[in-house]
PDB file with one MODEL, atoms N, CA, C and O in Angstrom:
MODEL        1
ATOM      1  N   UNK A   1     -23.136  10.223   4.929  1.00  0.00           N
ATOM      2  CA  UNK A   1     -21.719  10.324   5.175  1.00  0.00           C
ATOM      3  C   UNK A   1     -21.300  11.792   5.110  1.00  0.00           C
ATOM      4  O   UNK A   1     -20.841  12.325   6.120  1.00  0.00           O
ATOM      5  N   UNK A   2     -21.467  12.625   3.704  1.00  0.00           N
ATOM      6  CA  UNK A   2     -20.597  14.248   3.855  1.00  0.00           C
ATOM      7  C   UNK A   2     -19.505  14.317   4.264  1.00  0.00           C
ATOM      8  O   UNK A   2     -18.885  15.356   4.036  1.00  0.00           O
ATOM      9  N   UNK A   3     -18.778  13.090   5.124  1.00  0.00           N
ATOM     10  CA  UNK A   3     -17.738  14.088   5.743  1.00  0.00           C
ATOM     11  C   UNK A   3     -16.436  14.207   4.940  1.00  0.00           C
ATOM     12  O   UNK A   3     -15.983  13.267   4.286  1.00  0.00           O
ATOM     13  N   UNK A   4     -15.939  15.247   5.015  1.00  0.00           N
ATOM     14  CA  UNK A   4     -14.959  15.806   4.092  1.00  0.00           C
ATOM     15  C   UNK A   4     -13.805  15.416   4.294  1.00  0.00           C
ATOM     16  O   UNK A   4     -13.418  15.311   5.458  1.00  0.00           O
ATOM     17  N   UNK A   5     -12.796  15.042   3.019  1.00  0.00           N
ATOM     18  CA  UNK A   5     -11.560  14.166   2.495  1.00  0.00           C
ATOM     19  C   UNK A   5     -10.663  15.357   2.964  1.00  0.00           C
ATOM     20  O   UNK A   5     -11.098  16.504   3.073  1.00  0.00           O
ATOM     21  N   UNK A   6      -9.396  14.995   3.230  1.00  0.00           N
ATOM     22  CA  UNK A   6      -8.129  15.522   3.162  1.00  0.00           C
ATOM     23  C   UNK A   6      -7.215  15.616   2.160  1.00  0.00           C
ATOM     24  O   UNK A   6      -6.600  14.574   1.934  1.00  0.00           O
ATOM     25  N   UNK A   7      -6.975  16.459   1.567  1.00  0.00           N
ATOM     26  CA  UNK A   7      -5.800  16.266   0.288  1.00  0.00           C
ATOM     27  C   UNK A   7      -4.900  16.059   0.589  1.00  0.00           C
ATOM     28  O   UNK A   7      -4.444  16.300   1.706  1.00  0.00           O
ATOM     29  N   UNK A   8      -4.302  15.497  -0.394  1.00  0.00           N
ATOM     30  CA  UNK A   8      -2.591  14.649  -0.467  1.00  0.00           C
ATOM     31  C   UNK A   8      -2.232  15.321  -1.785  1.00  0.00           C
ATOM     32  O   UNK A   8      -2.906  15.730  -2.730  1.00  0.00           O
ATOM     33  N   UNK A   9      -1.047  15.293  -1.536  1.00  0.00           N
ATOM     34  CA  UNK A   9       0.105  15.082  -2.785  1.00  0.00           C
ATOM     35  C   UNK A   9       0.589  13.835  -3.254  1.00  0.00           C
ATOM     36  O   UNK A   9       1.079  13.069  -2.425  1.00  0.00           O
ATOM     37  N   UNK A  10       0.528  13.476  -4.562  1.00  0.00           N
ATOM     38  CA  UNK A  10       1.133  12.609  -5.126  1.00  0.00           C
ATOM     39  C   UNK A  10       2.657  12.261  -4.132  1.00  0.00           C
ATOM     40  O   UNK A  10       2.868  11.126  -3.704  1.00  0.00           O
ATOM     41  N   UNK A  11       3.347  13.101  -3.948  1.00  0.00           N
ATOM     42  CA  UNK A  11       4.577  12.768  -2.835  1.00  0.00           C
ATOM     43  C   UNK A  11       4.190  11.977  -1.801  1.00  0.00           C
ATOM     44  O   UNK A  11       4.598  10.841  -1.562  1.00  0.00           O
ATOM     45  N   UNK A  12       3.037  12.892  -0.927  1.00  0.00           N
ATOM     46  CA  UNK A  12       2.934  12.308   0.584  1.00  0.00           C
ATOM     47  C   UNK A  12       1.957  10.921   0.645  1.00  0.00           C
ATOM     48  O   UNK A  12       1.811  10.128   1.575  1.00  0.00           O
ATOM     49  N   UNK A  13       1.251  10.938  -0.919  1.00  0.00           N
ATOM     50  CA  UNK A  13       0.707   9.423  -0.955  1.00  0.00           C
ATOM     51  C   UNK A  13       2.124   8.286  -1.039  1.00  0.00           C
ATOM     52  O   UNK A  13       2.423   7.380  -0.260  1.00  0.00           O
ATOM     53  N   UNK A  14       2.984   8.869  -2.609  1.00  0.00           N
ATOM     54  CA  UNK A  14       4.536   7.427  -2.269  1.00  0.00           C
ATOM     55  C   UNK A  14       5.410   7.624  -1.038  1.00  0.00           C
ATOM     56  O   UNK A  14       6.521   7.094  -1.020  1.00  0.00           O
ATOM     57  N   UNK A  15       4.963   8.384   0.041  1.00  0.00           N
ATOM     58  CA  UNK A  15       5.947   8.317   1.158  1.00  0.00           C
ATOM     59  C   UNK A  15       4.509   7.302   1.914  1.00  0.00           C
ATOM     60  O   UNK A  15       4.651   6.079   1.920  1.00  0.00           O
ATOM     61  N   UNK A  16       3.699   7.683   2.282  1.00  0.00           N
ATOM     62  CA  UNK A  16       2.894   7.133   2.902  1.00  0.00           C
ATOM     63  C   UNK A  16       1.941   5.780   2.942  1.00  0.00           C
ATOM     64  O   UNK A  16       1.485   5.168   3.908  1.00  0.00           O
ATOM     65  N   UNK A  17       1.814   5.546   1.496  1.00  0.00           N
ATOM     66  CA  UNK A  17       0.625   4.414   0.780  1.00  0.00           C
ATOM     67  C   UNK A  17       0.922   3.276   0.420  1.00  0.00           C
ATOM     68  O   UNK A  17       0.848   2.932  -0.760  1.00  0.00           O
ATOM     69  N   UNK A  18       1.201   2.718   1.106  1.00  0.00           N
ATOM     70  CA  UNK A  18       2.080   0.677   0.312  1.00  0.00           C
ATOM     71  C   UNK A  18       1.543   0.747  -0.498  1.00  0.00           C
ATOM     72  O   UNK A  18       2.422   1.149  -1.260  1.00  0.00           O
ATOM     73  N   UNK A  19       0.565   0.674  -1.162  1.00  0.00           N
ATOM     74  CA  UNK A  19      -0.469   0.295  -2.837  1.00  0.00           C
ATOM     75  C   UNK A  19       0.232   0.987  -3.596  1.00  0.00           C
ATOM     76  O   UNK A  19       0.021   0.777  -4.790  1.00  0.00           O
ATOM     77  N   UNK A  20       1.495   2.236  -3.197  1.00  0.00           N
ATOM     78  CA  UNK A  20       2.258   3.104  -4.395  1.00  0.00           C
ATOM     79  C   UNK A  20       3.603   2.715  -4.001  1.00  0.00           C
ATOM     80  O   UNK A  20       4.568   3.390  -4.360  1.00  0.00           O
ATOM     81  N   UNK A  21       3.725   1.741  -3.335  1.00  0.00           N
ATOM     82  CA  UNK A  21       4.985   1.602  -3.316  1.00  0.00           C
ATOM     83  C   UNK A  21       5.502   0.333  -3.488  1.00  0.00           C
ATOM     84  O   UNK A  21       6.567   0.017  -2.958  1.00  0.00           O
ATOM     85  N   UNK A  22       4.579  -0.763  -4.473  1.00  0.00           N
ATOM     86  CA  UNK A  22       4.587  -2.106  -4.562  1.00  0.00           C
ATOM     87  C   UNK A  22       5.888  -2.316  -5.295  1.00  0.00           C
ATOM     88  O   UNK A  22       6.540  -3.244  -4.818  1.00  0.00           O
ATOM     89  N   UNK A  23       6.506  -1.642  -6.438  1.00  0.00           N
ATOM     90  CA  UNK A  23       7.914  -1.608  -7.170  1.00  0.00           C
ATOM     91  C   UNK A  23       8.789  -1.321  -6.138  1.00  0.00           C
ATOM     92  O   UNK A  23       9.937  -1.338  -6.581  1.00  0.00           O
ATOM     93  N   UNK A  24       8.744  -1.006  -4.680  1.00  0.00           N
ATOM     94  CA  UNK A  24      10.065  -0.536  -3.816  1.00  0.00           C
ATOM     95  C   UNK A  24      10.580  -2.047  -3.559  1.00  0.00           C
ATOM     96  O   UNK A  24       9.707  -2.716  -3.006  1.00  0.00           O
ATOM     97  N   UNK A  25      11.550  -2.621  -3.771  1.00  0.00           N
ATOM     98  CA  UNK A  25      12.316  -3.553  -3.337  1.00  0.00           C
ATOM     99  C   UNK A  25      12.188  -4.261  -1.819  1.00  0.00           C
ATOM    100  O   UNK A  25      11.833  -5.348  -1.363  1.00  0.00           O
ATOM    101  N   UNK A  26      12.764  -2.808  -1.252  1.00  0.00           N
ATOM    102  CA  UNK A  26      12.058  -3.028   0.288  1.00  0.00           C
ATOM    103  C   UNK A  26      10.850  -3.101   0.965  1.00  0.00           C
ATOM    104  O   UNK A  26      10.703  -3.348   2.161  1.00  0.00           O
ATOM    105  N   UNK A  27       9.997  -2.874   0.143  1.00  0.00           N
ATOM    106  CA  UNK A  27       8.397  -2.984   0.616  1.00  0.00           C
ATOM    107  C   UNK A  27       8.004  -4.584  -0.250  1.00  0.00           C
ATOM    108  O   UNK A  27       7.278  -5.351   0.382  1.00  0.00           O
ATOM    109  N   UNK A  28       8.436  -4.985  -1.502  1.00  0.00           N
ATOM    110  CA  UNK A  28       8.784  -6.296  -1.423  1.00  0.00           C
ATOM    111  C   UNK A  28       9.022  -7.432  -0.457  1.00  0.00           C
ATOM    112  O   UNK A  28       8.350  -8.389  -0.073  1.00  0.00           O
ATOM    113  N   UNK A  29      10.488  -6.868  -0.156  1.00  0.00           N
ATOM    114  CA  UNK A  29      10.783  -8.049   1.059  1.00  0.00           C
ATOM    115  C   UNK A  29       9.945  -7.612   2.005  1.00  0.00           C
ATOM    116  O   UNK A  29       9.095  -8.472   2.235  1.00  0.00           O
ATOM    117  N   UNK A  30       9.806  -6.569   2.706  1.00  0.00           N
ATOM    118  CA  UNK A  30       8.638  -6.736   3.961  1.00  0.00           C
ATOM    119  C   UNK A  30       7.699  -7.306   4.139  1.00  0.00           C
ATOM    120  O   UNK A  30       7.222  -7.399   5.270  1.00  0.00           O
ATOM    121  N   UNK A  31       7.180  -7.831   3.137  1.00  0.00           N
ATOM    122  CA  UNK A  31       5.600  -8.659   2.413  1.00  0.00           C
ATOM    123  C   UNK A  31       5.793  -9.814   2.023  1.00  0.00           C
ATOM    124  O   UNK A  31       4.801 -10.475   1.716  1.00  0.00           O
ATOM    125  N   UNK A  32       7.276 -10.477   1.905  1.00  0.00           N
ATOM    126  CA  UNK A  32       7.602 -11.698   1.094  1.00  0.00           C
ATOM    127  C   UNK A  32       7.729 -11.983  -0.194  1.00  0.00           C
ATOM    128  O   UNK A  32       8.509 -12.904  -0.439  1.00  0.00           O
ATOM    129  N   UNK A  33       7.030 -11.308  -1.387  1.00  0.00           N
ATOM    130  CA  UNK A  33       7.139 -11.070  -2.295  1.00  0.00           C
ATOM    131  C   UNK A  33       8.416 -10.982  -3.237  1.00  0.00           C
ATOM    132  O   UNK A  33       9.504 -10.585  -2.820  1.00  0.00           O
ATOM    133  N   UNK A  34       8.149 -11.451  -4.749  1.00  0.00           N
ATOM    134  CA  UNK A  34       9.488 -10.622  -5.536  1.00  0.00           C
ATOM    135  C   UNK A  34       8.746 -10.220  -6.560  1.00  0.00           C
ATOM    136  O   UNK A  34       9.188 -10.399  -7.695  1.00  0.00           O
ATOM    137  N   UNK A  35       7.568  -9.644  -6.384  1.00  0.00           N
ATOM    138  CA  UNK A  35       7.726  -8.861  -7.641  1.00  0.00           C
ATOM    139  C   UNK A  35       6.292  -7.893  -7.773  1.00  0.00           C
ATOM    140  O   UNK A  35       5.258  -8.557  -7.700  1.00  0.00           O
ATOM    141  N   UNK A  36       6.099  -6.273  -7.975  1.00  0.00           N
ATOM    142  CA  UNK A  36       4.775  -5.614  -7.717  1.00  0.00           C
ATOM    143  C   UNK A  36       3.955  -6.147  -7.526  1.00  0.00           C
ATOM    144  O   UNK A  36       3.366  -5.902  -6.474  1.00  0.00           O
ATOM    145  N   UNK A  37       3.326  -7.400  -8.609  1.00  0.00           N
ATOM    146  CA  UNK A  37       1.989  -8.290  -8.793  1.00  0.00           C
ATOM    147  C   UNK A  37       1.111  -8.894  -7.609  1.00  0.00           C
ATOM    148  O   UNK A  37      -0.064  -8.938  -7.246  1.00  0.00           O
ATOM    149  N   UNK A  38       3.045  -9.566  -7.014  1.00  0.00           N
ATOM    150  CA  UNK A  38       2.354 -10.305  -6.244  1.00  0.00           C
ATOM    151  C   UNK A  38       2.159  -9.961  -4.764  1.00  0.00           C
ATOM    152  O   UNK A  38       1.387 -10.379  -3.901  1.00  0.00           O
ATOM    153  N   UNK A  39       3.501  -8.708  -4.788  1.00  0.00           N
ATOM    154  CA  UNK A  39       3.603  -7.162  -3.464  1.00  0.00           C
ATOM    155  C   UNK A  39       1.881  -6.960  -3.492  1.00  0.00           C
ATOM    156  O   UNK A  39       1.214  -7.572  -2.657  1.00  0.00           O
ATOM    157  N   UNK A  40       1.229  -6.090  -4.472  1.00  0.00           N
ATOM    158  CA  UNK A  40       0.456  -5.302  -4.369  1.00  0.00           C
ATOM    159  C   UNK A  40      -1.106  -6.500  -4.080  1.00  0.00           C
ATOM    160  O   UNK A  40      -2.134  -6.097  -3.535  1.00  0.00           O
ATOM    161  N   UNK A  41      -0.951  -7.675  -4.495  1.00  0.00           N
ATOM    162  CA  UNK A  41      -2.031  -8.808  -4.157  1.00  0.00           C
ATOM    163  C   UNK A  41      -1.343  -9.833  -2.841  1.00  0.00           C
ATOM    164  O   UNK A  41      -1.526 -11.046  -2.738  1.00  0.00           O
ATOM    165  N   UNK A  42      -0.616  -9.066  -2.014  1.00  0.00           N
ATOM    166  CA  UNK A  42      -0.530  -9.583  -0.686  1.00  0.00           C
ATOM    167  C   UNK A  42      -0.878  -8.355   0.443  1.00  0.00           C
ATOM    168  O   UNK A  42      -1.590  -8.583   1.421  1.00  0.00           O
ATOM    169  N   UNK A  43      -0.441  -7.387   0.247  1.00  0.00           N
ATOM    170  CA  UNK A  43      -0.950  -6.672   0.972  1.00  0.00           C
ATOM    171  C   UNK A  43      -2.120  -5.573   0.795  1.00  0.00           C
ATOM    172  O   UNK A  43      -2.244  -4.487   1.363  1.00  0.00           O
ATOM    173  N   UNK A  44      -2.969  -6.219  -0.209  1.00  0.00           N
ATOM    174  CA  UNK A  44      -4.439  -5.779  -0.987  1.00  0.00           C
ATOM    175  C   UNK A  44      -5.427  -6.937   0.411  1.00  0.00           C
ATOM    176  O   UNK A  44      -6.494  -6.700   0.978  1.00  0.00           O
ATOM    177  N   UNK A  45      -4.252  -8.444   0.576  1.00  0.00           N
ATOM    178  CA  UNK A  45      -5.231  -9.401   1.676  1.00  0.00           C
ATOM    179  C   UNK A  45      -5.382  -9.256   2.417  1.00  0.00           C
ATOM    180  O   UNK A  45      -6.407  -9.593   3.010  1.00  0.00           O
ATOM    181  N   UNK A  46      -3.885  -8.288   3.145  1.00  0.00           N
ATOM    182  CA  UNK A  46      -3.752  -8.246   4.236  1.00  0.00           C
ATOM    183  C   UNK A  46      -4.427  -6.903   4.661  1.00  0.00           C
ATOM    184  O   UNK A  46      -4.330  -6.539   5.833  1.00  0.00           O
ATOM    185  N   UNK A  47      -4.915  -6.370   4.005  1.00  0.00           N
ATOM    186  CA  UNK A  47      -5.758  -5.283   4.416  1.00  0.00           C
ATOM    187  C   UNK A  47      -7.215  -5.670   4.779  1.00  0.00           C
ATOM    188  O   UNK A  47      -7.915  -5.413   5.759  1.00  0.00           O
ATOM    189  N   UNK A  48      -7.479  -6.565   3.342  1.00  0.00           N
ATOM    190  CA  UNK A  48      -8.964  -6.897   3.707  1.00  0.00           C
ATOM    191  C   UNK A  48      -9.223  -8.210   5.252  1.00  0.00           C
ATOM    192  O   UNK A  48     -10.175  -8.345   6.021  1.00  0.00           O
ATOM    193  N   UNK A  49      -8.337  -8.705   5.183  1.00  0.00           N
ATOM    194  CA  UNK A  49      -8.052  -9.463   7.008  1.00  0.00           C
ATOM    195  C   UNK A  49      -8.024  -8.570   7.739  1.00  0.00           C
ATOM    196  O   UNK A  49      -9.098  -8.420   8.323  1.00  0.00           O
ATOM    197  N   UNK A  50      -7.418  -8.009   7.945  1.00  0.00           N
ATOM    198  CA  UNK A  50      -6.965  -6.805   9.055  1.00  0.00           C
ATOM    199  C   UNK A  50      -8.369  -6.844   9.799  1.00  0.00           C
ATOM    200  O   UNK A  50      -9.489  -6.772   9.293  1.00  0.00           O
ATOM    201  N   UNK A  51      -7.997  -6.981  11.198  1.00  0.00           N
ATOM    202  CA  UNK A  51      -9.272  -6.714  12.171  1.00  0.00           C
ATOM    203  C   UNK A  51      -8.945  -5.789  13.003  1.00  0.00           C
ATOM    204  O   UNK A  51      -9.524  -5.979  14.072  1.00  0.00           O
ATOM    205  N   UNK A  52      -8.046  -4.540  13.017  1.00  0.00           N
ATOM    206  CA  UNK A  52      -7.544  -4.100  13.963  1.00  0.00           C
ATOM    207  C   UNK A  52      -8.112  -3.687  15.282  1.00  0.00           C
ATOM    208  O   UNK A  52      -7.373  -3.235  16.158  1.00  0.00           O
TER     209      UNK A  52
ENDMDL
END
């Protein structure tokens, strides 16, 4: 592999990363969810589904 990572900021990961933004209300409802637990173990599935 070698190939080399890109750095982030703690900022541009909570603007960018649903997995840091499972407490946002609105990233809640986008997912169906009410509450981090079950935010961050729905779209933890929907990643591992994802066939893009």
């Amino acid at each position: 592999m070698n190939q080399p990572t890109v750095p982030s900021t703690i900022e541009e990961e909570l603007e960018t990363n649903p997995f840091m933004r499972v407490e946002s209300p609105l990233q809640q409802a986008n997912v169906g969810c009410d509450s981090p637990a079950e935010t961050l173990r729905e779209i933890r599935m929907r990643k591992d589904n994802w066939r893009g």
